[in-house]
C-alpha positions as a LaTeX table, in Angstrom:
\begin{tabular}{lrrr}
\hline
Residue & $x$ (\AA) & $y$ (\AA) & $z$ (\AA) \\
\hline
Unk1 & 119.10 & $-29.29$ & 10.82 \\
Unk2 & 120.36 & $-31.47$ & 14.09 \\
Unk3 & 118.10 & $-30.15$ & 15.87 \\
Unk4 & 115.13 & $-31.51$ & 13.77 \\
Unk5 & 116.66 & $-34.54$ & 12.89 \\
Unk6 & 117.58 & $-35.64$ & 16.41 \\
Unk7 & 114.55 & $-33.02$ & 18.71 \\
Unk8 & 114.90 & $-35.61$ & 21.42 \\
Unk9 & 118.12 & $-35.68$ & 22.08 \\
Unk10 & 118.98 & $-31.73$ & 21.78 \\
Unk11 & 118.26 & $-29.45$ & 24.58 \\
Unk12 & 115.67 & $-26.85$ & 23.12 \\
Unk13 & 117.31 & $-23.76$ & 25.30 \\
Unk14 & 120.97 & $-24.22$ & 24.60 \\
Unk15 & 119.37 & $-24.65$ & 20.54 \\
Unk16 & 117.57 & $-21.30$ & 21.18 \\
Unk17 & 120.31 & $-19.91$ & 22.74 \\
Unk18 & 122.99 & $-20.54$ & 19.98 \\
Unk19 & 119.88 & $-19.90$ & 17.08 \\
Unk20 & 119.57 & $-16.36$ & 18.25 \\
Unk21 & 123.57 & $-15.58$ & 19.10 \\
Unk22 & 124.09 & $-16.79$ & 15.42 \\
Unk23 & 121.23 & $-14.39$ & 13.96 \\
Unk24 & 122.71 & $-12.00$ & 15.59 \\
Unk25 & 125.77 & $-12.52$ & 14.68 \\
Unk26 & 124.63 & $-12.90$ & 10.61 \\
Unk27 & 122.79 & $-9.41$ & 11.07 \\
Unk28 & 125.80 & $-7.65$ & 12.05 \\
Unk29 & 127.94 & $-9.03$ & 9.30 \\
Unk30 & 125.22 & $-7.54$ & 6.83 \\
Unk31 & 124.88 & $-4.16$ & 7.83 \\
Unk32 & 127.11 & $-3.17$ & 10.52 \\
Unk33 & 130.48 & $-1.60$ & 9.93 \\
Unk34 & 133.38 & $-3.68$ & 9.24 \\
Unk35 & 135.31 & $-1.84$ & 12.22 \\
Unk36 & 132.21 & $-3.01$ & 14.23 \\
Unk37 & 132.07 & $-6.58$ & 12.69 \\
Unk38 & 135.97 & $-7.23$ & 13.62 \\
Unk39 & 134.85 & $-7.20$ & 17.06 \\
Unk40 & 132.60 & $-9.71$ & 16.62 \\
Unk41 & 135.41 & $-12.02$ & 15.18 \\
Unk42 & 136.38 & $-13.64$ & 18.72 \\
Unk43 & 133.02 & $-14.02$ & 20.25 \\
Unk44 & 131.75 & $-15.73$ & 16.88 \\
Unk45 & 135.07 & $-18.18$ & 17.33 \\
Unk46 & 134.77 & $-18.66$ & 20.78 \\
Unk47 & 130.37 & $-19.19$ & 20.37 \\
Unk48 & 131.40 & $-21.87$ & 17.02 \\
Unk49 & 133.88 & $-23.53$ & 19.30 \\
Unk50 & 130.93 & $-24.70$ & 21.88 \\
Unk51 & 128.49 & $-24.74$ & 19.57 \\
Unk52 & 130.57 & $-27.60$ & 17.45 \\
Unk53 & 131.78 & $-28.84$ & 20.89 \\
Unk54 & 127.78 & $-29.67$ & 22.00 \\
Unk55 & 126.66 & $-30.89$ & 18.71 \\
Unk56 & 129.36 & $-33.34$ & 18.54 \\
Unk57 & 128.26 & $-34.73$ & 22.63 \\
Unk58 & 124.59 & $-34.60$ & 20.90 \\
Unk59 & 125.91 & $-36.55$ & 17.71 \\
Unk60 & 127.62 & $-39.29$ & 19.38 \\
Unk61 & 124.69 & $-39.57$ & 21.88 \\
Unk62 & 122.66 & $-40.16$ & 18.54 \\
Unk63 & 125.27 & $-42.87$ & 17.35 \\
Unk64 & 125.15 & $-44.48$ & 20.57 \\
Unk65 & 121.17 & $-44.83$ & 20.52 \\
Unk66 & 121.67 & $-45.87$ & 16.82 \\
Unk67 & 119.34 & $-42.80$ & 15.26 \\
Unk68 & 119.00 & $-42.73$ & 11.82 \\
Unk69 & 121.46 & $-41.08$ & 9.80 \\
Unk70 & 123.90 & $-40.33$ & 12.76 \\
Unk71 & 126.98 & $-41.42$ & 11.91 \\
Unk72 & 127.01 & $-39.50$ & 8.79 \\
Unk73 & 125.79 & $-36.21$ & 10.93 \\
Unk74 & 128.94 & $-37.13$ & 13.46 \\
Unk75 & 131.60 & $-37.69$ & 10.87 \\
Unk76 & 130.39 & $-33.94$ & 9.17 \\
Unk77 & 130.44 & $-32.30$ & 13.11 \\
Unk78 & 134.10 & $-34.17$ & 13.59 \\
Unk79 & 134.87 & $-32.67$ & 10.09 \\
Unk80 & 133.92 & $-29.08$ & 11.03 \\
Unk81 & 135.55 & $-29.23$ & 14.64 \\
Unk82 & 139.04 & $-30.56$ & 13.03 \\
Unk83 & 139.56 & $-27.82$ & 10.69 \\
Unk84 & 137.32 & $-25.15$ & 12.89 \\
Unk85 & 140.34 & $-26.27$ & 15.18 \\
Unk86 & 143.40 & $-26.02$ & 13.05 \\
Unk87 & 142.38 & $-22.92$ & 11.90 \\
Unk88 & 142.18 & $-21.19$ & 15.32 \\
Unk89 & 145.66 & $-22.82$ & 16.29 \\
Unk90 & 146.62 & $-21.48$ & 13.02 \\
Unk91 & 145.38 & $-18.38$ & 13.07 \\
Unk92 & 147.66 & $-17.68$ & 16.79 \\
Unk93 & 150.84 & $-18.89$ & 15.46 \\
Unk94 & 150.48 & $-22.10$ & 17.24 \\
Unk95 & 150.78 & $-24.64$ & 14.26 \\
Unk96 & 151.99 & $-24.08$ & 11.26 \\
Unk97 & 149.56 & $-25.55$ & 8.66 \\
Unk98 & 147.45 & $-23.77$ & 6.59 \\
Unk99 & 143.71 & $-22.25$ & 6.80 \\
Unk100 & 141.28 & $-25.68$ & 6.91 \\
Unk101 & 137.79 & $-23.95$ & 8.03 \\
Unk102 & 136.30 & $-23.31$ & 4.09 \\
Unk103 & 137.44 & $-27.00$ & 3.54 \\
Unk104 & 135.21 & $-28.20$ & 6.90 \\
Unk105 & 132.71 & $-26.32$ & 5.98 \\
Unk106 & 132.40 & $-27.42$ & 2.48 \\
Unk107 & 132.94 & $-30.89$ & 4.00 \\
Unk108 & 130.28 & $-30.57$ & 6.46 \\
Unk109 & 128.03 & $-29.77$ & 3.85 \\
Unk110 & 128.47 & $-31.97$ & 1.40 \\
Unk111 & 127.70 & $-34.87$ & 4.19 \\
Unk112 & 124.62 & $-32.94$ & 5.40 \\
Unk113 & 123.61 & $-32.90$ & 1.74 \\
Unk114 & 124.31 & $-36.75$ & 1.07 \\
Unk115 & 121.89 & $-36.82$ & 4.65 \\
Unk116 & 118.90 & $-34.88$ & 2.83 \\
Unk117 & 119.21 & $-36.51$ & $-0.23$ \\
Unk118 & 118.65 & $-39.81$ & 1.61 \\
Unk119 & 115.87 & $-38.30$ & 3.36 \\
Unk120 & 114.34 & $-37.17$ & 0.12 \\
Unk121 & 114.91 & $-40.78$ & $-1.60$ \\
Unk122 & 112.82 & $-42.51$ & 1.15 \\
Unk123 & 110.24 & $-40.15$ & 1.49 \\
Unk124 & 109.60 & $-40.61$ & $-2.04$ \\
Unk125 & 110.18 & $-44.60$ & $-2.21$ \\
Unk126 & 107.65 & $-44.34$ & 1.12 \\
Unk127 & 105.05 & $-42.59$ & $-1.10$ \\
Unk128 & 105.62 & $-45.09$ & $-4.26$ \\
Unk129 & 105.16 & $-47.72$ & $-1.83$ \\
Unk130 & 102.05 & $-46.33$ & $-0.02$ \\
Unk131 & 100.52 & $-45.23$ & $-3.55$ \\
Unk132 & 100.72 & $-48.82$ & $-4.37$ \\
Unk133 & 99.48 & $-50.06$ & $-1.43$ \\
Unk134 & 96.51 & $-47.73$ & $-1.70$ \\
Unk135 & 96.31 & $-48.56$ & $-5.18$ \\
Unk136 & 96.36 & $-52.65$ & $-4.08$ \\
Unk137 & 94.08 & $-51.79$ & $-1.71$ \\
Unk138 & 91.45 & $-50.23$ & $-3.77$ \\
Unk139 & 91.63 & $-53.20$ & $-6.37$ \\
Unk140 & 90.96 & $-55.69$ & $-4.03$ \\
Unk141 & 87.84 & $-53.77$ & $-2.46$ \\
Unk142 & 86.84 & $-53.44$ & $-5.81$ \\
Unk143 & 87.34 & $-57.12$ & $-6.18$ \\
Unk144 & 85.63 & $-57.99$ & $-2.72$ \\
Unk145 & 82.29 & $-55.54$ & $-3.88$ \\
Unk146 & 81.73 & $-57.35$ & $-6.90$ \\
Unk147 & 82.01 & $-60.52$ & $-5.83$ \\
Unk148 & 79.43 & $-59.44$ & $-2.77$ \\
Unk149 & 77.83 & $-58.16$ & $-5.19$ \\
Unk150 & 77.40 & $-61.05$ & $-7.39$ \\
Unk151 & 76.92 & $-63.71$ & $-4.15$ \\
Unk152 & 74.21 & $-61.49$ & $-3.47$ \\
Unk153 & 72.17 & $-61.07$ & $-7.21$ \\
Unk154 & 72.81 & $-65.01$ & $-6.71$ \\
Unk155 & 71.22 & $-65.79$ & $-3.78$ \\
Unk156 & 68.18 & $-63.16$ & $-4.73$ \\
Unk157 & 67.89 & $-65.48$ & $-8.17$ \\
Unk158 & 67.89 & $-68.56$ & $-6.35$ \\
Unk159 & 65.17 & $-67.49$ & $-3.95$ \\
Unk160 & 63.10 & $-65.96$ & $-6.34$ \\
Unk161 & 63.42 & $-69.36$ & $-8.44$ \\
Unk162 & 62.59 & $-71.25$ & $-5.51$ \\
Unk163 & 59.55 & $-68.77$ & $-5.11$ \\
Unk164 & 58.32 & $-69.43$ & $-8.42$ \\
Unk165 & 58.64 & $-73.32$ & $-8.39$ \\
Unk166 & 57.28 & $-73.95$ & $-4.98$ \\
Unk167 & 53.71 & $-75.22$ & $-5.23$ \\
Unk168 & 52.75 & $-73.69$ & $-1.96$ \\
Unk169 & 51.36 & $-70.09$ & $-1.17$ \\
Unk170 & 54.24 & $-68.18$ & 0.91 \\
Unk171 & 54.52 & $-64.80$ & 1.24 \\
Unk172 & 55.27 & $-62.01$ & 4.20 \\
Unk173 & 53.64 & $-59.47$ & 5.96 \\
Unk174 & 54.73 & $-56.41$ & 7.69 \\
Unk175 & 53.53 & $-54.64$ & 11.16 \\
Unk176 & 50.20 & $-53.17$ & 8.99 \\
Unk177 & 49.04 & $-57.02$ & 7.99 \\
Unk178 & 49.89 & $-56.25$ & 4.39 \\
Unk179 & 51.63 & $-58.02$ & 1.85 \\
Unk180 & 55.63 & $-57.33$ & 1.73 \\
Unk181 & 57.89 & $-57.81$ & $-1.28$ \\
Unk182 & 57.43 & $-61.15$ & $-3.31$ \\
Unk183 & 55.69 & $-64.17$ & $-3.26$ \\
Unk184 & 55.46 & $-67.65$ & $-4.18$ \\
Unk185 & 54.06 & $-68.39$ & $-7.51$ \\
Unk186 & 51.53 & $-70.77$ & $-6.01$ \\
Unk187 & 49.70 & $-67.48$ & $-4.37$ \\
Unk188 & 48.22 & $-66.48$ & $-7.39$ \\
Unk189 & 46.33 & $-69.62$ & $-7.98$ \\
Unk190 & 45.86 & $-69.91$ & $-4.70$ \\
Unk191 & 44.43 & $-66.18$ & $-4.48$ \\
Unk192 & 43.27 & $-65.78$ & $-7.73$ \\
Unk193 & 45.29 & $-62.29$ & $-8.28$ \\
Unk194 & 48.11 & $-61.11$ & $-10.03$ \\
Unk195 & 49.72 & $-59.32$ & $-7.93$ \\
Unk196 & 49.46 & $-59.25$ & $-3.67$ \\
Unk197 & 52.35 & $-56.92$ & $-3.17$ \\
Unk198 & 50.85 & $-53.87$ & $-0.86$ \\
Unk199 & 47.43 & $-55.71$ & $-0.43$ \\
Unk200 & 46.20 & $-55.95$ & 3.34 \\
Unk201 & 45.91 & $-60.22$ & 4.19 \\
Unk202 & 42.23 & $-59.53$ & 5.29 \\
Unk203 & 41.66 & $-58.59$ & 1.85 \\
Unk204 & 42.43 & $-62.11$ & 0.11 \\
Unk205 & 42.69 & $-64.27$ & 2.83 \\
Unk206 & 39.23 & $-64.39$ & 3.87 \\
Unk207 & 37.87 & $-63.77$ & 0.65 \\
Unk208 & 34.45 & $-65.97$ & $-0.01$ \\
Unk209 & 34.73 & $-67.08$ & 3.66 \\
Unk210 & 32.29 & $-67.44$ & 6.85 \\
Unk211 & 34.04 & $-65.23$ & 8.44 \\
Unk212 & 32.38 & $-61.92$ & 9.79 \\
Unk213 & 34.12 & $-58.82$ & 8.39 \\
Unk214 & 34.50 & $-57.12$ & 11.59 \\
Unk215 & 36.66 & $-59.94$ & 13.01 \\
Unk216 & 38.94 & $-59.76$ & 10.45 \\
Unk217 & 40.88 & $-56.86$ & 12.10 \\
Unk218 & 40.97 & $-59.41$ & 15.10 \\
Unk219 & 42.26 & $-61.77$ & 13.70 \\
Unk220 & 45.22 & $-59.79$ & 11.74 \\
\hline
\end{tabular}
């Protein structure tokens, strides 16, 4: 768990190294003999001792740099070591107190529970937050679309009133010389037609006029 919580700071061999000396361990506690697994006793001590020893250097390291959530993760490894500690002096004969390492352990865990639980608490308040954002977000694009949206139906209304007012003949053309989209009112009197959408200018504009047909393609 220190090791993802801190990946900078650890050293990824000495993690690997302890990882695979403490599966080891675990698998001979499950199926080898117990006349086996008492001789793994003192090399699982000894392995603890610099294992608790390295996190704690990594721990304060973390405190130091100010990482999130390392002083709780420091006071659990301090924990741990103190009673991993009294209960090898114990164990010797060199103190005489009492057998501590359940009571780190349970210690140590509690704190790298509180740890997770705060982890858990603002990854959800981070999700709450970012749903609302998103949420925000979407409203105002809504907002923005509909208000493009009616800027635009406005400004089509207010040309196609102007088009419809204007007592002179507009209209455009596109790259064929024919009529494109609207046009002014005025073009139909102007025209005499309905409708000039589609309709090639040659067609109306020199309607009843001197000009010879065959310049007209000239002349568009």
């Amino acid at each position: 768990y220190g090791y993802s919580l801190y990946k900078g700071i650890f050293n990824r061999k000495i993690f690997l190294f302890f990882a695979f000396f403490y599966s080891l361990f675990s698998f001979i506690s499950l199926v080898a003999p117990m006349s086996i697994y008492g001789l793994t006793r003192e090399p699982f001590a000894a392995l603890s001792f610099l294992a608790t020893i390295y996190f704690l250097r990594v721990s304060f390291k973390a405190v130091k740099l100010k990482r999130d959530r390392s002083k709780t993760l420091f006071i659990g490894y301090v924990i741990f070591f103190v009673a991993f500690t009294n209960e090898a002096l114990y164990v010797v004969g060199l103190i005489n107190t009492f057998y501590s390492f359940s009571y780190g352990t349970i210690m140590y865990i509690v704190l790298n529970s509180l740890i997770l639980a705060r982890r858990y608490t603002y990854a959800l308040n981070e999700t709450e937050k970012l749903t609302l954002q998103l949420k925000e977000y979407n409203e105002n694009l809504e907002y923005k679309v509909n208000q493009r949206t009616q800027d635009l139906m406005a400004k089509t209304a207010e040309i196609s009133s102007m088009l419809q007012n204007l007592q002179q003949g507009i209209f455009t053309i596109d790259q064929n010389c024919s009529v494109k989209g609207e046009s002014s009112a005025h073009c139909h009197t102007i025209f005499d037609a309905e409708d000039l959408s589609g309709r090639s200018v040659s067609e109306f504009l020199f309607k009843d006029s001197n000009v010879p047909s065959d310049t007209h393609g000239q002349i568009s």
